[in-house]
C-alpha positions in Angstrom: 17.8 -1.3 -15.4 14.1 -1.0 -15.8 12.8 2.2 -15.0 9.9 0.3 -13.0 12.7 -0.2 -9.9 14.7 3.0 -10.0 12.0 5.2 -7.3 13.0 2.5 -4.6 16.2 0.9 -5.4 17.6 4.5 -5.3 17.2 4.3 -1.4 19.1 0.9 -0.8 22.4 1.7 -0.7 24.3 1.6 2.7 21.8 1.2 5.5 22.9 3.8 8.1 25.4 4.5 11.1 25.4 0.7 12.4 26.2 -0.9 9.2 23.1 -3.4 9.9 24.8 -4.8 13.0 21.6 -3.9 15.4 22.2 -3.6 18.9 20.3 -6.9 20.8 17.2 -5.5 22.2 14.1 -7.6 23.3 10.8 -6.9 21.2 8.5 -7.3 24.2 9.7 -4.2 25.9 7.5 -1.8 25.7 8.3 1.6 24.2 11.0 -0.1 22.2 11.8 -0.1 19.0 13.5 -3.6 17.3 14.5 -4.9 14.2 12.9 -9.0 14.1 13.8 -9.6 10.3 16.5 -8.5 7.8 20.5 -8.1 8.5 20.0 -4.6 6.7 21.2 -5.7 3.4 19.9 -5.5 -0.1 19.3 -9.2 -1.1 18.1 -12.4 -0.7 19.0 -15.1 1.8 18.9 -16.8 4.7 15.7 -19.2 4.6 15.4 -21.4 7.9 17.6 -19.5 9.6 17.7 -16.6 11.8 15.3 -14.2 11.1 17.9 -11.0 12.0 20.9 -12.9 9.6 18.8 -13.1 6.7 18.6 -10.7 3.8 15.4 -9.0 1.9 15.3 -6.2 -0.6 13.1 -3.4 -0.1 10.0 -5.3 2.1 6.9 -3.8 1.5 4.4 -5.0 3.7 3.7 -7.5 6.7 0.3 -8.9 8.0 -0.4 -10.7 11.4 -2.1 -13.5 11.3 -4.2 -15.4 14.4 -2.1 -18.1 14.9 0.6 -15.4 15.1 2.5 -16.1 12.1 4.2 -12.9 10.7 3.6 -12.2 6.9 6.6 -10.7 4.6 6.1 -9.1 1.4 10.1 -9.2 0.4 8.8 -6.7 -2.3 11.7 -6.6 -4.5 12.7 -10.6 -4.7 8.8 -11.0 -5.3 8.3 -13.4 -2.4 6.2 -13.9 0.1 8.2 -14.8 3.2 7.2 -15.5 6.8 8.3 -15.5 11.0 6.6 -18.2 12.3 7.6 -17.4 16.2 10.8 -19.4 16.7 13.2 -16.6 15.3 13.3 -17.9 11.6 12.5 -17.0 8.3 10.9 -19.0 5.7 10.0 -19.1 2.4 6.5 -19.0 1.2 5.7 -18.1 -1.9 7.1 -16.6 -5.0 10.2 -17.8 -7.0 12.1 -14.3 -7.3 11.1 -14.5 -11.4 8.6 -12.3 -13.0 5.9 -14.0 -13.5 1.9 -14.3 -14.3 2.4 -11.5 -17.3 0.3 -11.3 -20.2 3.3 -13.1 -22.5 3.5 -16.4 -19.5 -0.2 -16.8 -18.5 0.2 -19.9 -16.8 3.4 -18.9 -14.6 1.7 -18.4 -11.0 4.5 -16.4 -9.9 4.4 -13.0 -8.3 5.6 -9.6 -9.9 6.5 -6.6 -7.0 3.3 -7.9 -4.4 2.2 -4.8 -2.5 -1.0 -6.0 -0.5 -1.6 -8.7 1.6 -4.3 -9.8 3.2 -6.3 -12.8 4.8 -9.1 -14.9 3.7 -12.2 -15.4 6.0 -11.3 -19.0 6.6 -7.9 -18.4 8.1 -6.1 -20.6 5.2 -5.4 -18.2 2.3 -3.4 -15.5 1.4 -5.0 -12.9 -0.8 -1.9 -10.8 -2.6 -2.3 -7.7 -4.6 0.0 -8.2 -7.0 0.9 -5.0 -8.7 2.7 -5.1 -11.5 0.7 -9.0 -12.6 -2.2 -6.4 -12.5 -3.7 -8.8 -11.1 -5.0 -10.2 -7.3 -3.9 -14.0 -6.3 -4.8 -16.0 -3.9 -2.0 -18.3 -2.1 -3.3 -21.6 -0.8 -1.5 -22.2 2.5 -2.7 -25.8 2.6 -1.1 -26.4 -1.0 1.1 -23.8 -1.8 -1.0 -23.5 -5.1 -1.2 -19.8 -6.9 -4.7 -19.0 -8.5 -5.8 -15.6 -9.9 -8.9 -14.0 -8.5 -9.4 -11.0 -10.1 -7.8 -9.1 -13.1 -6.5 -10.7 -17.2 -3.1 -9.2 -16.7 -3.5 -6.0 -18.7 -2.5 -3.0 -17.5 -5.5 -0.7 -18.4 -9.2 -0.4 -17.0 -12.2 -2.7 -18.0 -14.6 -4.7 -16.7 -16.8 -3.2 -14.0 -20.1 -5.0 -13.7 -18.9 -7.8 -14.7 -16.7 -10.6 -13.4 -13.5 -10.2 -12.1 -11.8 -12.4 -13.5 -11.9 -10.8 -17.2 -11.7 -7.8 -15.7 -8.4 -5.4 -16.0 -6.6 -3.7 -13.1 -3.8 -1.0 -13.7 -1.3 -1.2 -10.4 -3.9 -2.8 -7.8 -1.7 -1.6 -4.7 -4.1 -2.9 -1.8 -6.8 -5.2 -0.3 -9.4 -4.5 2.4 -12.8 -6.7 3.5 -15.5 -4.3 3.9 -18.0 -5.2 6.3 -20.1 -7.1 4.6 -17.2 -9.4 3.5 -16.8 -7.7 -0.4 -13.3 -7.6 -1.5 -11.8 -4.4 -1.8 -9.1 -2.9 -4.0 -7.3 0.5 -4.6 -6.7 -0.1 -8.6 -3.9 2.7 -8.2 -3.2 3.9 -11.7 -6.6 4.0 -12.8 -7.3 6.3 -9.7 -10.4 4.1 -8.2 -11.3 2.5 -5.6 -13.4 -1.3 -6.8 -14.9 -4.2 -5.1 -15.5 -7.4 -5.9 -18.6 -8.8 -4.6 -19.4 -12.9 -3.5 -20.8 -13.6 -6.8 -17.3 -12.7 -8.4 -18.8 -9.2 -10.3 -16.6 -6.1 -9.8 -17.5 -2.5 -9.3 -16.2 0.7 -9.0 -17.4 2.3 -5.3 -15.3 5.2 -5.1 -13.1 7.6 -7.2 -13.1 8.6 -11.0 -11.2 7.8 -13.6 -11.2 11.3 -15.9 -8.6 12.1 -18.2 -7.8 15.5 -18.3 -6.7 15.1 -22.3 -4.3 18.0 -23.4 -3.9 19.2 -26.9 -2.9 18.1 -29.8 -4.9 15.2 -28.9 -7.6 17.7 -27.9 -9.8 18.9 -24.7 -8.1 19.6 -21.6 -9.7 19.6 -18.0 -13.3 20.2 -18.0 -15.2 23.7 -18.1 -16.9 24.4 -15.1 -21.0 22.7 -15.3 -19.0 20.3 -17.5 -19.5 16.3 -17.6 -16.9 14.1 -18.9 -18.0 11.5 -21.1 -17.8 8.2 -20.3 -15.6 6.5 -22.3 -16.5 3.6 -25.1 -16.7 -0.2 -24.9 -16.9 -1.3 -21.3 -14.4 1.0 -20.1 -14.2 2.3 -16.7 -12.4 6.0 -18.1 -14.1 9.2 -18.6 -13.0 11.6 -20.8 -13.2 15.7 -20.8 -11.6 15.3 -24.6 -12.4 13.3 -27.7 -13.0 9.7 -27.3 -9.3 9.2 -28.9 -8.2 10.4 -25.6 -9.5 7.1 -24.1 -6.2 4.9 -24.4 -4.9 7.8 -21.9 -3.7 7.0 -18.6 -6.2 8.6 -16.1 -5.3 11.9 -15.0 -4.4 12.5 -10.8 -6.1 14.9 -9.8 -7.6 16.5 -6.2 -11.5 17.1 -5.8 -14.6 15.8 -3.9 -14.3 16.4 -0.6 -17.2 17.0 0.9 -19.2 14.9 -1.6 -20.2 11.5 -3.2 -17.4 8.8 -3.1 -17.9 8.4 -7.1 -17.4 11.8 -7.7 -14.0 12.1 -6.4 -10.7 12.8 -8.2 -7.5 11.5 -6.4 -4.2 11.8 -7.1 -2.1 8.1 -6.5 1.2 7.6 -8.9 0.8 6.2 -12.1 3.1 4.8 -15.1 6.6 3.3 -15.8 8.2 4.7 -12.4 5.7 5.3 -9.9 5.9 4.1 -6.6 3.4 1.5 -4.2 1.1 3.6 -2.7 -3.0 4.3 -1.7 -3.3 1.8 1.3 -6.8 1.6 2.6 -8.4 0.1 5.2 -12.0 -0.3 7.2 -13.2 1.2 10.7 -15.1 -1.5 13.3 -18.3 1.2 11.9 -17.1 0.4 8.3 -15.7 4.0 7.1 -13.2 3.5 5.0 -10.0 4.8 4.6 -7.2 5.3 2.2 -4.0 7.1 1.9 -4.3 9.8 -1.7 -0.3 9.3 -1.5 0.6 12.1 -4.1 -1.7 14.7 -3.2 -0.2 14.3 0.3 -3.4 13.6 2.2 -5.4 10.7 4.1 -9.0 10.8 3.5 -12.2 9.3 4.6 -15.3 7.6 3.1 -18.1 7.2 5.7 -21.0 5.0 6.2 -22.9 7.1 3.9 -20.8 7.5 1.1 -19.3 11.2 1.7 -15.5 11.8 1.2 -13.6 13.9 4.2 -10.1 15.0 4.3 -8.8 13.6 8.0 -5.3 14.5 7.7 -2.5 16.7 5.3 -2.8 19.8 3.2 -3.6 18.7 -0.7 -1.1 19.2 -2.6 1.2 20.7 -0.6 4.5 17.7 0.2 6.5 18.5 3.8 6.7 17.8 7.2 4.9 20.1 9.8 1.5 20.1 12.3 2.9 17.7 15.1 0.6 19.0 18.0 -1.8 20.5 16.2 -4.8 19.6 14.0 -3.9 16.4 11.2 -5.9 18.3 8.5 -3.5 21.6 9.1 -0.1 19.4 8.9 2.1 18.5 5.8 2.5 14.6 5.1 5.4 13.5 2.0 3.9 10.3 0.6 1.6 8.9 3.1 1.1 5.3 2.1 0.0 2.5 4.7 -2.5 2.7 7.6 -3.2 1.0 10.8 -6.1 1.3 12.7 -5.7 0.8 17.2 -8.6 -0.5 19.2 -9.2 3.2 20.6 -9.7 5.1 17.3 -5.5 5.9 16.7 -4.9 6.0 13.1 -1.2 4.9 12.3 0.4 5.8 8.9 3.6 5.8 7.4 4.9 9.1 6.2 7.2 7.8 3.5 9.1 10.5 2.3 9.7 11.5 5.8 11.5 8.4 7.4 8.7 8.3 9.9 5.4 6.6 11.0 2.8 9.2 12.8 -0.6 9.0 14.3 -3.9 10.7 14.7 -5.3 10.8 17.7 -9.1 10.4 17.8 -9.4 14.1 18.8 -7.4 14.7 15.3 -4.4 15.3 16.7 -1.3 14.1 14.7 2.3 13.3 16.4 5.1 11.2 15.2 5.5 7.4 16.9 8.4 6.1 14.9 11.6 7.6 13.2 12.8 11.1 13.2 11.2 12.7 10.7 13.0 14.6 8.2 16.2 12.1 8.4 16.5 9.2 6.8 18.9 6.1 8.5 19.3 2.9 10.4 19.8 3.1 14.1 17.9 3.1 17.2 17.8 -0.4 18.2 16.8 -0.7 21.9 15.9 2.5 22.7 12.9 4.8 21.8 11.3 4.6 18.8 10.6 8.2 18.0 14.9 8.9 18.7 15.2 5.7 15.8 16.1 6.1 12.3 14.0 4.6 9.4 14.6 4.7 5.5 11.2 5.5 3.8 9.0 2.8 5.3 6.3 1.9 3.5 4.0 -0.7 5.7 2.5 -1.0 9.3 0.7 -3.5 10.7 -0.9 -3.6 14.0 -1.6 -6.9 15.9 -2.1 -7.6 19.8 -0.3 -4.2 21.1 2.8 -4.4 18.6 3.3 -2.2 15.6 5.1 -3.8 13.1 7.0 -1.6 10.2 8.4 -2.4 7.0 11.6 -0.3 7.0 11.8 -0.6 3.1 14.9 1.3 2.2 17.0 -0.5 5.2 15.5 -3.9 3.7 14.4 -4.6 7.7 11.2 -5.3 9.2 11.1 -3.9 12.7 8.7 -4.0 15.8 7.1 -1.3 18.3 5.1 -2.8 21.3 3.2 0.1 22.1 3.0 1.3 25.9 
């Protein structure tokens, strides 16, 4: 098996202490947590028919949309799927092949979407699709594919210039920022980019530095040091010679306090890394993003300065529940959700769990038990449930919805 599945495929064996049979419970109780799609097996079935009886593997990611259709990314059949609001599941997109790579340019399949998100005029799907390296747009009207951004290579090229000859390395998310630009974390190249209504992209936040080690020569740089920017229209900088340059760019932790395009994150990168760096935008047009592997969410105000809101850098655990977000320990924090009264939402991967930060900077746990992974709850409270590293929220007219990846389930919280 390709290394590229083994992070999450590892976590979708048996599904917990119910086998998948979920208890009936009614999703518009409040306080209670529900499982609305998914039987809690690894596979693929069950189109047209009962939401709860069909089968996904490993769902990423859902999105809400106004006429209250429910959005599945069924991340590991590379589908886009959907709950229309009669208790089915349909198919909508994606044909479960690997398509769209360099070596098939014309397939308009999808390969492992992460991000989904929709288009100002209510009738397309924008998809991050990760490992096509590239971001689609679905047309709901005609079911037609088109690429919007990104050649298919996996490397980093192109700011400045337009999009669509531009190259992406593991875009893992979408956001519109205020002014309606296109946003993207381009994960492995450790940058935040937008692209703009005239179709030109631009880095806005992060840096792409590698830290080149001998024998190829350098190594991080000395203090007062500036990297140099790398040859050729390249987006990399480079504290070592410019043969360093084909290097992946180099995770790292700094900038807090400081200019968005000054800092250094740390999101995972390479053969076997993992979907992660979620962002999203305030009503005031902060934005937001999860730095998944150096455990922290961070902040990019109105003004371009970075802040750490909530986790200890570096430091992977669970602790802080009650107390200040930026003293607790997070273990992968990878998707947000934003509440009409300031409550940040995020899933806390590695932990089973989804917590919240209160707009006094609180942070508590909302869903799962953190610390234990499982499948079981159904019914009762969501914060007594089980969940198997979740890895998306959504938040739409009261109800959280959570991707409970590693029980291949999507499940809903109506919030009291």
């Amino acid at each position: 098996m390709n290394k590229l599945w083994i992070p999450l495929l590892a976590t979708a064996a048996a599904c917990g202490d119910d086998g998948g049979g979920a208890p009936a419970c009614d999703p518009a109780e409040p306080g209670t947590i529900c499982t609305i799609a998914g039987d809690g097996k690894n596979g693929y079935d069950g189109d047209d028919g009962p939401a709860t009886s069909a089968r996904m593997s490993l769902p990423q990611d859902t999105l809400k949309a106004k006429d209250g259709t429910l959005y599945i990314l069924d991340w590991n059949n590379h589908r886009v799927r959907s709950l229309p609001g009669d208790g089915t599941i349909r198919h909508v997109a994606g044909r479960g092949e690997l398509g769209g790579t360099l070596d098939d340019p014309a397939n308009d399949d999808l390969n492992h979407p992460t991000g989904l998100l929709m288009d100002a005029s209510g009738t397309k799907l924008v998809i991050a699709a990760w490992h096509n390296s590239k971001l689609r747009t679905i047309d709901l009207t005609t079911n037609q594919i088109t690429d919007q951004c990104g050649d298919g290579r996996r490397a980093y090229f192109g700011d400045g210039g337009p999009a669509l000859t531009a190259t992406l390395d593991l875009p893992a998310s979408l956001a519109h920022a205020p002014n309606g630009d296109l946003v993207v974390m381009d994960q492995a190249n450790q940058v935040i980019r937008k692209i703009d209504a005239s179709g030109t992209i631009t880095r806005i936040a992060g840096k792409c530095v590698i830290d080149a080690m001998p024998p190829t020569g350098g190594g991080p740089c000395a203090t007062g040091v500036d990297p140099v920017a790398c040859p050729g229209g390249s987006g990399k900088f480079t504290c070592g010679a410019m043969a360093t340059c084909g290097s992946p760019c180099t995770p790292s932790y700094a900038g807090d306090e400081g200019p968005a395009l000054e800092l250094r994150m740390g999101q995972p990168f390479g053969q076997s890394a993992d979907p992660a760096g979620r962002l999203l935008y305030d009503p005031a047009g902060n934005l937001y993003f999860a730095d998944t592997a150096n455990q922290v969410i961070r902040k990019i105000d109105t003004a371009g300065v970075v802040h750490r809101i909530a986790g200890t850098a570096g430091m992977a655990g669970y602790a802080g529940d009650g107390g200040p977000a930026t003293a607790a320990k997070l273990s992968n924090p990878v998707d947000l959700a934003l509440a009409p009264d300031g409550t940040l939402y995020f899933t806390d991967v590695y932990n089973h769990c989804v917590r919240a930060i209160a707009p006094s900077g609180t942070i508590s746990t909302v869903v799962g038990v953190c610390g234990e992974s499982g499948y079981d709850g159904d019914g009762g409270a969501p914060a007594a449930a089980h969940l198997k590293r979740p890895y998306g929220i959504e938040l739409a007219d009261g109800v959280l919805y959570v991707a409970d990846t590693g029980n291949h389930v999507i499940r809903s919280v109506r919030l009291p």
